[in-house]
N, CA, C and O atoms as CSV, one atom per row, in Angstrom:
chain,resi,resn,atom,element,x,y,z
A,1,UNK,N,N,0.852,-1.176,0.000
A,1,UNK,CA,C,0.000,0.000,0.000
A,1,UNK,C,C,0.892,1.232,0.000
A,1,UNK,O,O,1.793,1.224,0.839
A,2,UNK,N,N,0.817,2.031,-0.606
A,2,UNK,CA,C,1.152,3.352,-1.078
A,2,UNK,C,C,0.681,4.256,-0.618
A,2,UNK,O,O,-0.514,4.418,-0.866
A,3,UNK,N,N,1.420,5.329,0.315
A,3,UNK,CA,C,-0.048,6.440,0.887
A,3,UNK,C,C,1.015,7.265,1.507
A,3,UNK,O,O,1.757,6.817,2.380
A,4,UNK,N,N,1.106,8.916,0.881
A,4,UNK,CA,C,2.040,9.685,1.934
A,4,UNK,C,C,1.127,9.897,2.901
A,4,UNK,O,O,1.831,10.391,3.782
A,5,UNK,N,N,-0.367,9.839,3.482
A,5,UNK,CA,C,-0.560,9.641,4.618
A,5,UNK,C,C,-0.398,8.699,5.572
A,5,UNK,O,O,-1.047,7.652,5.573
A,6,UNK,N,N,0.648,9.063,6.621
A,6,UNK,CA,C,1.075,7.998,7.713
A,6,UNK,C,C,-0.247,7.312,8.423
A,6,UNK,O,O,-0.298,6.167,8.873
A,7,UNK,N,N,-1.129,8.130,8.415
A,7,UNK,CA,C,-2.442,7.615,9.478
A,7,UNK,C,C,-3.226,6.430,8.738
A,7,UNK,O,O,-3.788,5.479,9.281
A,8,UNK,N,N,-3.092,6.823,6.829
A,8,UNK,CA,C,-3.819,5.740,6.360
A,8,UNK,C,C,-2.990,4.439,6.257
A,8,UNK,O,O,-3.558,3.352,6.150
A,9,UNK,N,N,-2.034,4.522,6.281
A,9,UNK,CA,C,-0.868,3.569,5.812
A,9,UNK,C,C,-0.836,2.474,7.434
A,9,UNK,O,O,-0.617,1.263,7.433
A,10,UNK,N,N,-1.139,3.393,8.765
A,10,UNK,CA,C,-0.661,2.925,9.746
A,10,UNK,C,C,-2.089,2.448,10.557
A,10,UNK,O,O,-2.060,1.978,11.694
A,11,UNK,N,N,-3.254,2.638,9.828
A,11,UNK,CA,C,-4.713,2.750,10.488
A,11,UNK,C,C,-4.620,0.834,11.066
A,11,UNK,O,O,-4.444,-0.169,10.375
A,12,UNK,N,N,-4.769,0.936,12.155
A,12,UNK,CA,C,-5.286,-0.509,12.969
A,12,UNK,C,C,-6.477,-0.920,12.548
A,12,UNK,O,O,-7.538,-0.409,12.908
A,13,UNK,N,N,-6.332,-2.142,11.532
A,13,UNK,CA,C,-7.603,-2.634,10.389
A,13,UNK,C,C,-8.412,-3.942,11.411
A,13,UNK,O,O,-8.223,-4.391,12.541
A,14,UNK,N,N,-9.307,-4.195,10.371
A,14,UNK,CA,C,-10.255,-5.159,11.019
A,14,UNK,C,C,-10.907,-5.851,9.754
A,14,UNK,O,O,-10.698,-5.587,8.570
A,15,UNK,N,N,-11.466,-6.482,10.114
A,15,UNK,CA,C,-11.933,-7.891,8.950
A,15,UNK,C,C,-13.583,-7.513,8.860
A,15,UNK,O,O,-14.179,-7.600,9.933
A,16,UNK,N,N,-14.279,-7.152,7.819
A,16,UNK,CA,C,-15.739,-7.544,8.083
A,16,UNK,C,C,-15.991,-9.261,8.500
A,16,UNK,O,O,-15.164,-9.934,9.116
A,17,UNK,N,N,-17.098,-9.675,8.087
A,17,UNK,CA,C,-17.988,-10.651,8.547
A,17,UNK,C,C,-17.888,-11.421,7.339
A,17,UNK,O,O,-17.833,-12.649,7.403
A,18,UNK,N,N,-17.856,-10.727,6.094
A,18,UNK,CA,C,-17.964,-11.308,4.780
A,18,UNK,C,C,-16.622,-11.066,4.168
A,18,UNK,O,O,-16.636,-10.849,2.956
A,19,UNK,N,N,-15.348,-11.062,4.835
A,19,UNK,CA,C,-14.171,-10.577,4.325
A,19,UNK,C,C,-14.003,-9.724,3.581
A,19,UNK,O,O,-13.155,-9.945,2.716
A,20,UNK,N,N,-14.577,-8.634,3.564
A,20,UNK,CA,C,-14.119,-7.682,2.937
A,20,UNK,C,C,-13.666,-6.593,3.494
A,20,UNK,O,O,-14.292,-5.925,4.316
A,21,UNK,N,N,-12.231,-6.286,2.956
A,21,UNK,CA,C,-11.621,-4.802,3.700
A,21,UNK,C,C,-12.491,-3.579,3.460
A,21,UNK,O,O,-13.486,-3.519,2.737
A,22,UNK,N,N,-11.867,-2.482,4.292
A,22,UNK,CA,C,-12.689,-1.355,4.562
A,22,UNK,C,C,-12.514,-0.839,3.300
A,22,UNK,O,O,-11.452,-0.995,2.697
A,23,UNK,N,N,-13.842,0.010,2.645
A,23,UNK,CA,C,-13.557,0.554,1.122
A,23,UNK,C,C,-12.410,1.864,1.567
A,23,UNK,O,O,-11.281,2.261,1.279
A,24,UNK,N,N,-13.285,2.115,2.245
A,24,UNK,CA,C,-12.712,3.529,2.659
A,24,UNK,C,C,-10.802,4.050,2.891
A,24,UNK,O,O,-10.161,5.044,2.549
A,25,UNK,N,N,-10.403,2.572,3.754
A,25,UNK,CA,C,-8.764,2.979,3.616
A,25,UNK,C,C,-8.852,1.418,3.771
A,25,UNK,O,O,-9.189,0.793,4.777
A,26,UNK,N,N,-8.421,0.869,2.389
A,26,UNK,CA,C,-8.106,-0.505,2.601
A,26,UNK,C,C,-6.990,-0.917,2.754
A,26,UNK,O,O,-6.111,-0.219,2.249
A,27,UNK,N,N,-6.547,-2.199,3.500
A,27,UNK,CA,C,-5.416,-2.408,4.217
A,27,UNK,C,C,-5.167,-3.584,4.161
A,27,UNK,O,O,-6.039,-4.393,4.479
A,28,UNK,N,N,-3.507,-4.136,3.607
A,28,UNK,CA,C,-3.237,-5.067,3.118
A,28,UNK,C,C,-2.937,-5.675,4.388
A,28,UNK,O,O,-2.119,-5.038,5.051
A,29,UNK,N,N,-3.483,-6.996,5.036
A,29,UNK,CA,C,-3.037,-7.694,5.719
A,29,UNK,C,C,-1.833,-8.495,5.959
A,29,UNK,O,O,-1.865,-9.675,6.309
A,30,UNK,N,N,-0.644,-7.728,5.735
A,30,UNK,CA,C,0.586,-8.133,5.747
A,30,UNK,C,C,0.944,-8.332,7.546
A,30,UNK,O,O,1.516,-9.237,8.153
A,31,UNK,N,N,0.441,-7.301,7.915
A,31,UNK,CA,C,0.738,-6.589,9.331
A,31,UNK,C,C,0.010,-7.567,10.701
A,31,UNK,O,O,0.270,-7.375,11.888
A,32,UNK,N,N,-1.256,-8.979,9.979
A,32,UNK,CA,C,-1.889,-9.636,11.200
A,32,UNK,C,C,-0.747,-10.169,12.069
A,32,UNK,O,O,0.424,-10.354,11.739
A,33,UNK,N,N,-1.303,-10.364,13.177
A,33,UNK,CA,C,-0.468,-10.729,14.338
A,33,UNK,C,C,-1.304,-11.922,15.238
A,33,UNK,O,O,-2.484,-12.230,15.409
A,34,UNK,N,N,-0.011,-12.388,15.691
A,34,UNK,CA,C,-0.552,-12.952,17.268
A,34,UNK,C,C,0.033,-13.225,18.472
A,34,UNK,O,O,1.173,-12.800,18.665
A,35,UNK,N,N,-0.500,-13.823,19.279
A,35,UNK,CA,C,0.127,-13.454,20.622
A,35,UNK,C,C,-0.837,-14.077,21.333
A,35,UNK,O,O,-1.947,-13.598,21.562
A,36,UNK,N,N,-0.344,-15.395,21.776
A,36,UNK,CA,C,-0.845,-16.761,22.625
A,36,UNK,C,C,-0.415,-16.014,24.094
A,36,UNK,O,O,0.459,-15.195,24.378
A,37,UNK,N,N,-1.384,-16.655,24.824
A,37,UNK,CA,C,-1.564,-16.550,26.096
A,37,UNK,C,C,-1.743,-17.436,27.227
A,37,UNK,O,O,-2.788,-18.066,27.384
A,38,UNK,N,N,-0.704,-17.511,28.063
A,38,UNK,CA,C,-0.938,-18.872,29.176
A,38,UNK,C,C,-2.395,-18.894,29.626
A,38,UNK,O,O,-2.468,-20.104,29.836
A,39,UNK,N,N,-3.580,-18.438,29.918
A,39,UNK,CA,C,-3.823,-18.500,30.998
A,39,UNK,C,C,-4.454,-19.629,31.758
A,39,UNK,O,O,-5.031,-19.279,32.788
A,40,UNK,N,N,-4.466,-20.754,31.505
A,40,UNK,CA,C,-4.405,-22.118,32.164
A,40,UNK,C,C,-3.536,-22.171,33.409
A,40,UNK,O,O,-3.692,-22.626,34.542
A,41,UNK,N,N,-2.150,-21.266,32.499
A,41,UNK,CA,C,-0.965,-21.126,33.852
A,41,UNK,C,C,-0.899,-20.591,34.176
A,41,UNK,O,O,0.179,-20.530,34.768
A,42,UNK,N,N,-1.816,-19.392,34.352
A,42,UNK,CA,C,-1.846,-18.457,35.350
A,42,UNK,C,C,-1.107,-17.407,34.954
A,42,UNK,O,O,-0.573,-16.775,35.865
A,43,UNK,N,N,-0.868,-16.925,33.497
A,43,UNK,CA,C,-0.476,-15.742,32.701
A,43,UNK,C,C,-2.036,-14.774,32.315
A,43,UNK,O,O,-2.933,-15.139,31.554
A,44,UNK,N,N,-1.977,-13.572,33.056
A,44,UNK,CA,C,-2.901,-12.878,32.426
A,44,UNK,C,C,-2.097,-11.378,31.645
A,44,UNK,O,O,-0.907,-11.069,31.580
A,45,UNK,N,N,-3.219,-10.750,31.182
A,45,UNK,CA,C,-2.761,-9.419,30.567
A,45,UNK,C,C,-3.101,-8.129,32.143
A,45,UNK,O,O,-4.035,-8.006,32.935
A,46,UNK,N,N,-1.741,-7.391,31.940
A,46,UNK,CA,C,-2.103,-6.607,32.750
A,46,UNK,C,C,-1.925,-5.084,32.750
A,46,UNK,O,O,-2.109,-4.248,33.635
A,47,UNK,N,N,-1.475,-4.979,31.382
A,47,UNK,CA,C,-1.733,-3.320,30.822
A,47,UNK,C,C,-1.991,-3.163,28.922
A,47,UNK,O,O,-1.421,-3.850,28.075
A,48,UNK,N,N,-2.456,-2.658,28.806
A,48,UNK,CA,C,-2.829,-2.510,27.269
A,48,UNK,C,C,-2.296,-1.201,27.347
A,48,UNK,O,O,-2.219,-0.695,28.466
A,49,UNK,N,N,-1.855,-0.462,26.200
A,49,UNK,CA,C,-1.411,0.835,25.542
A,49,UNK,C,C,-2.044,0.728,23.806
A,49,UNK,O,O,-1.891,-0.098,22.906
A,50,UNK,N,N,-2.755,1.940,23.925
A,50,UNK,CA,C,-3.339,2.329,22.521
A,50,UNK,C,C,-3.033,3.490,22.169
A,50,UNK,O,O,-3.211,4.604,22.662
A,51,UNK,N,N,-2.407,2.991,20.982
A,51,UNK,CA,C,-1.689,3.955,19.943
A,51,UNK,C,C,-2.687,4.979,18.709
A,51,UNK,O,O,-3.385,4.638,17.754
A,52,UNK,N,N,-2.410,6.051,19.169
A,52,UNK,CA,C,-3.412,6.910,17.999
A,52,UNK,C,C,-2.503,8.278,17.215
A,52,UNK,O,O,-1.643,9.048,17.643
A,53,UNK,N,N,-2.964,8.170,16.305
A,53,UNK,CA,C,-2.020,9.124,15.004
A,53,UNK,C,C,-3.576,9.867,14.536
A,53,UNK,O,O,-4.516,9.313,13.965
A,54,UNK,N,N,-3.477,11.125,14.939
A,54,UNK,CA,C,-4.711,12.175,14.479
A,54,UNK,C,C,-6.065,12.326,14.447
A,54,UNK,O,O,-6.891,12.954,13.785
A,55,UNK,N,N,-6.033,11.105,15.908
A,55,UNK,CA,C,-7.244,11.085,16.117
A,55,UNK,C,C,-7.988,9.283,15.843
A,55,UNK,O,O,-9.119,8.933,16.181
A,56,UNK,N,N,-7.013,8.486,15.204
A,56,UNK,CA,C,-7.659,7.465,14.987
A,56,UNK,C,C,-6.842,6.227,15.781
A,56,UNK,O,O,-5.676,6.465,16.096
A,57,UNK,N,N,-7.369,5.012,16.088
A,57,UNK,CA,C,-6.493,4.204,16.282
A,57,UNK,C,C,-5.773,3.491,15.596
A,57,UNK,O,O,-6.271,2.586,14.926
A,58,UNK,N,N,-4.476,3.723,15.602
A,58,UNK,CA,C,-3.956,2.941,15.172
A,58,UNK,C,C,-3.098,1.447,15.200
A,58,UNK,O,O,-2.875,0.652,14.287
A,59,UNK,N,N,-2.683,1.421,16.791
A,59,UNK,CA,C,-1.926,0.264,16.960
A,59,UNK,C,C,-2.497,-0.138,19.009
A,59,UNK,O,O,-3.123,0.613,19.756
A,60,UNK,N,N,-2.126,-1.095,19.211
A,60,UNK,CA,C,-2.520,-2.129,20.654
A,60,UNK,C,C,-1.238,-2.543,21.062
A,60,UNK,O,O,-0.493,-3.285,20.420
A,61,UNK,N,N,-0.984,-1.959,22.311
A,61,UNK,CA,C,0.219,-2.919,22.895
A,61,UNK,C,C,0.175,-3.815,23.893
A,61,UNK,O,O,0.376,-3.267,24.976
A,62,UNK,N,N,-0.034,-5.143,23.978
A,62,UNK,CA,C,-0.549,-6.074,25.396
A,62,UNK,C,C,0.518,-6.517,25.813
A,62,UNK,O,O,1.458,-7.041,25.215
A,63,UNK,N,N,0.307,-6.230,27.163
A,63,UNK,CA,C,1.501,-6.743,28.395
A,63,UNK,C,C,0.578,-7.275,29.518
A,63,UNK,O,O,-0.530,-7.002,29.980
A,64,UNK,N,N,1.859,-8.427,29.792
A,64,UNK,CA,C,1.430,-9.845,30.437
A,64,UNK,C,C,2.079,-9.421,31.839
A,64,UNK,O,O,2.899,-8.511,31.961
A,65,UNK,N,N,1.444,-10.452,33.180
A,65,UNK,CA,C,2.350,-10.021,34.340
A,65,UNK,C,C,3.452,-11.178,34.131
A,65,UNK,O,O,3.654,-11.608,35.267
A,66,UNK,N,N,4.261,-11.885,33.224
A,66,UNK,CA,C,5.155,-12.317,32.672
A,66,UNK,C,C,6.009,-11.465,31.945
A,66,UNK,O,O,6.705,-11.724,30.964
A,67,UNK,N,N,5.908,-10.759,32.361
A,67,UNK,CA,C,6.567,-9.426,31.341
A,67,UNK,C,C,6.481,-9.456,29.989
A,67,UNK,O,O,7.130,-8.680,29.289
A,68,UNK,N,N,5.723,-10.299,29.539
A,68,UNK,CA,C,5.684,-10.181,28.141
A,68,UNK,C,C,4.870,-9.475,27.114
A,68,UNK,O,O,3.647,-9.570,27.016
A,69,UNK,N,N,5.741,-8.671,26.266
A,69,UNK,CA,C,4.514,-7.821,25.601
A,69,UNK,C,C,4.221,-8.208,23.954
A,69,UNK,O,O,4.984,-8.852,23.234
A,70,UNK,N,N,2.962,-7.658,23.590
A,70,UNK,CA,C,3.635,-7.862,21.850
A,70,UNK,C,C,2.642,-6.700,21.248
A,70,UNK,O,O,1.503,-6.501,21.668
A,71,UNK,N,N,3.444,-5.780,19.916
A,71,UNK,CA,C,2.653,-4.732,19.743
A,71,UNK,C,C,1.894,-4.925,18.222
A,71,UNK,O,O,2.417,-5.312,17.177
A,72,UNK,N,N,1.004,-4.669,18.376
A,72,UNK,CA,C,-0.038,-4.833,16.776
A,72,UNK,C,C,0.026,-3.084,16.348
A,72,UNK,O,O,-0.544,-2.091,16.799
A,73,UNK,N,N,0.649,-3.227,15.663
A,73,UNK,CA,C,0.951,-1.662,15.267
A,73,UNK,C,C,0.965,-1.447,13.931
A,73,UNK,O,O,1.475,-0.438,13.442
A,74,UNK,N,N,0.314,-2.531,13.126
A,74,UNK,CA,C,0.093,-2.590,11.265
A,74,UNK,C,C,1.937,-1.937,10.948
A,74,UNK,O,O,3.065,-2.058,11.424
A,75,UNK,N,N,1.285,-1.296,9.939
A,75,UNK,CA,C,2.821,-0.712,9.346
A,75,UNK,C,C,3.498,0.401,10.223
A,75,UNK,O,O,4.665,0.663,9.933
A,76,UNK,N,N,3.017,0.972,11.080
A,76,UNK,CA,C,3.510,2.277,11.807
A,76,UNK,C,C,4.724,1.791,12.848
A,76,UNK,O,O,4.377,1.132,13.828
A,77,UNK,N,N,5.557,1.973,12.737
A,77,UNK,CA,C,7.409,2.165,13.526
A,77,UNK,C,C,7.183,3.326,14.527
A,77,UNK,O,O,6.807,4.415,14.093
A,78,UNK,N,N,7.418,3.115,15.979
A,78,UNK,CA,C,7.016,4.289,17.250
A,78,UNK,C,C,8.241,5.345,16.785
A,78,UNK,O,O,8.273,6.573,16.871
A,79,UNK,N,N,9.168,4.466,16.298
A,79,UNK,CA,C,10.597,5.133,16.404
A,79,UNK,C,C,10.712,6.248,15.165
A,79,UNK,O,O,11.512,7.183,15.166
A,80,UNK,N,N,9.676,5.934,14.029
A,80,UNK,CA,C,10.021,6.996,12.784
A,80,UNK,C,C,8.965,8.216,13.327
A,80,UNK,O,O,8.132,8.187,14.234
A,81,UNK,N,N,9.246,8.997,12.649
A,81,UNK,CA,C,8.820,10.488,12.864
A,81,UNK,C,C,7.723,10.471,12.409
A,81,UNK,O,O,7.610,10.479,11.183
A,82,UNK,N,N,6.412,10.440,13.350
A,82,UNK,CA,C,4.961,10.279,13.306
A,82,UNK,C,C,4.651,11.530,14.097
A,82,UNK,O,O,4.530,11.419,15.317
A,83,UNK,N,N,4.503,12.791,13.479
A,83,UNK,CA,C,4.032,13.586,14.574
A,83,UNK,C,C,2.402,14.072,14.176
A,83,UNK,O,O,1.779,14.508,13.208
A,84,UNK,N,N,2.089,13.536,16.152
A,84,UNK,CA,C,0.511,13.513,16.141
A,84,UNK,C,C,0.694,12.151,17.017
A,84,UNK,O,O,0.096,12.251,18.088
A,85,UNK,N,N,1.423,10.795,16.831
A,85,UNK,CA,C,1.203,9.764,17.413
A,85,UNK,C,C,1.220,9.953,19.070
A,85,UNK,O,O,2.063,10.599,19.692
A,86,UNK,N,N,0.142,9.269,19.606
A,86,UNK,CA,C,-0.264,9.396,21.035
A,86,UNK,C,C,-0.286,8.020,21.589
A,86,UNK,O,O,-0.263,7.144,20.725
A,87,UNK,N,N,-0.325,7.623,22.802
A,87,UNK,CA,C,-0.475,6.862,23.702
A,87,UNK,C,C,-0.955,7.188,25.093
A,87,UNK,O,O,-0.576,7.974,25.961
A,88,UNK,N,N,-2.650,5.642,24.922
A,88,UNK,CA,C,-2.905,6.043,26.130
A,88,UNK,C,C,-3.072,4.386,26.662
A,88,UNK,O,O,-3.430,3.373,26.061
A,89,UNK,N,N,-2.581,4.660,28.249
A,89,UNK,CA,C,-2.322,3.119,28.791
A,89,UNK,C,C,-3.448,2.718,29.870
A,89,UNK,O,O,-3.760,3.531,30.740
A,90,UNK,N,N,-3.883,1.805,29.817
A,90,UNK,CA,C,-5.086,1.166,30.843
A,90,UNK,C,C,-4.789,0.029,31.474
A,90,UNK,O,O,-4.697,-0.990,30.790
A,91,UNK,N,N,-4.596,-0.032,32.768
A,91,UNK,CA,C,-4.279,-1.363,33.451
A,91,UNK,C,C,-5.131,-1.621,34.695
A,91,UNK,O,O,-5.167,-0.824,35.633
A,92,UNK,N,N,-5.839,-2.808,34.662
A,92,UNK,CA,C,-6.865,-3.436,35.542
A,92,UNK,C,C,-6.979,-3.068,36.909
A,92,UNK,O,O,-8.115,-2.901,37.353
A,93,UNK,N,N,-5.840,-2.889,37.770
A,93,UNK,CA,C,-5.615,-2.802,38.912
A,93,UNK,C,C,-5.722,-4.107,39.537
A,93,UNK,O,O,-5.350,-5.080,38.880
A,94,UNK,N,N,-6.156,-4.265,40.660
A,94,UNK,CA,C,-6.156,-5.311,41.372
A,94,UNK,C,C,-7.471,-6.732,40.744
A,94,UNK,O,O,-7.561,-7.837,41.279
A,95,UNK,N,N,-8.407,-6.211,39.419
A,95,UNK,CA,C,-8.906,-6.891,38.653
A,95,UNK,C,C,-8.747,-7.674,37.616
A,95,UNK,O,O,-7.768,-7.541,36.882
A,96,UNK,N,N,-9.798,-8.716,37.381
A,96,UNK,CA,C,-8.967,-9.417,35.974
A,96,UNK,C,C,-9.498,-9.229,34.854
A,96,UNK,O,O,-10.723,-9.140,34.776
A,97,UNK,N,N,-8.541,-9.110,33.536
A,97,UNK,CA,C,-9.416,-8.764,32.170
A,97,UNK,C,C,-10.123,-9.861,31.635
A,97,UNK,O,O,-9.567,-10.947,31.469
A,98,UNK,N,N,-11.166,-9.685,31.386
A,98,UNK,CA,C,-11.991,-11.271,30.981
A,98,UNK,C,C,-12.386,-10.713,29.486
A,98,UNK,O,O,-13.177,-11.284,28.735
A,99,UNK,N,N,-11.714,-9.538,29.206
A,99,UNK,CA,C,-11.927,-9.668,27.387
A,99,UNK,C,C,-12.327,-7.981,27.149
A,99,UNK,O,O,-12.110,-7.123,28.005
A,100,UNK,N,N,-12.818,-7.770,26.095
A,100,UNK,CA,C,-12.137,-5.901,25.350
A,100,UNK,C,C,-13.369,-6.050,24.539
A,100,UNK,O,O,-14.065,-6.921,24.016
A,101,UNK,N,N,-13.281,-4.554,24.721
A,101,UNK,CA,C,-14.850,-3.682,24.212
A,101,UNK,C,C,-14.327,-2.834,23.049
A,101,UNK,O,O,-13.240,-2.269,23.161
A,102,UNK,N,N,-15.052,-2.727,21.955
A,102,UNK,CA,C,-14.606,-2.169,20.866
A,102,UNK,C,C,-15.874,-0.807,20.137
A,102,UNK,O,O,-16.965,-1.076,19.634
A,103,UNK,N,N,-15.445,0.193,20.256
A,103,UNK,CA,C,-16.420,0.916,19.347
A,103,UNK,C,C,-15.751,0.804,17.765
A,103,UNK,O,O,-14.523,0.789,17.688
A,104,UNK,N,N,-16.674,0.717,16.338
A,104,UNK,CA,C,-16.244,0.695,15.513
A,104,UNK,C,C,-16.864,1.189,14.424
A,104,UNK,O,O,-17.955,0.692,14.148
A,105,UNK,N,N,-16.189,2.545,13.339
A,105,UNK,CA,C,-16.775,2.678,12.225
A,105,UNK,C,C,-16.867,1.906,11.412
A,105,UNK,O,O,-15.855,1.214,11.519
A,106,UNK,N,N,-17.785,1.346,10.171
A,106,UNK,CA,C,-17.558,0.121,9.217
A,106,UNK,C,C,-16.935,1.094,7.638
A,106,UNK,O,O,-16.989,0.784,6.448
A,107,UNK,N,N,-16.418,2.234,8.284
A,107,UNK,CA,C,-15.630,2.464,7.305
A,107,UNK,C,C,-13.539,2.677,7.857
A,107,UNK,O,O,-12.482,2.081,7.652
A,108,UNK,N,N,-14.066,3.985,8.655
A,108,UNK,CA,C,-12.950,4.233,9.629
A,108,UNK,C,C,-11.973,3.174,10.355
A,108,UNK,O,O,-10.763,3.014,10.516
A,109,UNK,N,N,-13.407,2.423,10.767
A,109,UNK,CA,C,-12.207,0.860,11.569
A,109,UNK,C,C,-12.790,1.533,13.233
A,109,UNK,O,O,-13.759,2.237,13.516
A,110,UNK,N,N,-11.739,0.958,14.042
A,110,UNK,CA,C,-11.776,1.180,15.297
A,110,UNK,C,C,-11.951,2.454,15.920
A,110,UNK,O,O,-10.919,3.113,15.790
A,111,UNK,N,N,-12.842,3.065,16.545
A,111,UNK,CA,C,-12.859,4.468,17.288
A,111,UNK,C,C,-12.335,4.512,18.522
A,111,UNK,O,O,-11.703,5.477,18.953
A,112,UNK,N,N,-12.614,3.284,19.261
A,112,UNK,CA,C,-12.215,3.111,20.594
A,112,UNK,C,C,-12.223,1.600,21.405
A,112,UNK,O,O,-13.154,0.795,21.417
A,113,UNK,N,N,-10.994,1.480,22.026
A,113,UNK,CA,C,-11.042,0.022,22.865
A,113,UNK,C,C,-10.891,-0.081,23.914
A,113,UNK,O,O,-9.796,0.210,24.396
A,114,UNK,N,N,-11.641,-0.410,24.480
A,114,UNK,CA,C,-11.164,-1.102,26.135
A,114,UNK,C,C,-11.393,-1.910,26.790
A,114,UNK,O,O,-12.055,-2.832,26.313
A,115,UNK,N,N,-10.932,-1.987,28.337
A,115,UNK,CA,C,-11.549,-3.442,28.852
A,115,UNK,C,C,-12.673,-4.061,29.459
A,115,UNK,O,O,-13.550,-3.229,29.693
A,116,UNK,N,N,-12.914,-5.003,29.736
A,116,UNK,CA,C,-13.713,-5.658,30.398
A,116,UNK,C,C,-13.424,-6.254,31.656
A,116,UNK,O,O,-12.665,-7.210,31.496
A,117,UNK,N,N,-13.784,-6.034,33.044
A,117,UNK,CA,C,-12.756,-6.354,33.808
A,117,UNK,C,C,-13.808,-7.062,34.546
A,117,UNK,O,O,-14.992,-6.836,34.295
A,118,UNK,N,N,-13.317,-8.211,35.766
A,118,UNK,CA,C,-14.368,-8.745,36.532
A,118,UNK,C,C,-13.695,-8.222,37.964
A,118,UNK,O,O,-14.263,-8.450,39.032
């Protein structure tokens, strides 16, 4: 994908129902990810960080109390010169995450995420 806009190039995508990408800023799925999780063994998530470039989301960072993190950040690099890119971090406290709430345009993509805590 080709785009001197960083925000479209770096937008945190999503899948319809019927596979089809967003018309609006479509996005080559080069960038899917994953990131397995103990929790049988007693690995949970215990801070998320969401990444936004001008207002939109663009990237998810999940950290484990294993210290382990992994970042879904499509094509966008924290380290290249993104100015506008923001971060905001949410962690459970003394609760557990039992799963993530999503607002979403079906063009835009993601507006907003967070958790679900018990």
């Amino acid at each position: 994908m080709e785009s001197n806009d960083a925000q479209a190039a770096a937008e945190l995508g999503f899948r319809r129902t019927d596979n089809r990408y967003s018309d609006h800023k479509a996005i080559a799925y080069e960038h899917e990810g994953t990131f397995e999780i103990d929790g049988r063994g007693g690995e949970r998530i215990n801070k998320i960080m969401r990444w936004w470039l001008k207002g939109v989301m663009v990237g998810l960072t999940i950290q484990t109390n294993r210290d382990r993190e992994h970042e879904f950040l499509g094509s966008i690099v924290k380290s290249q010169n993104c100015d506008g890119l923001e971060c905001g971090t949410e962690e459970p406290g003394n609760r557990t995450i039992v799963g993530f709430w999503a607002r979403m345009d079906t063009e835009e993509g993601f507006e907003n995420l967070g958790l679900v805590l018990c």
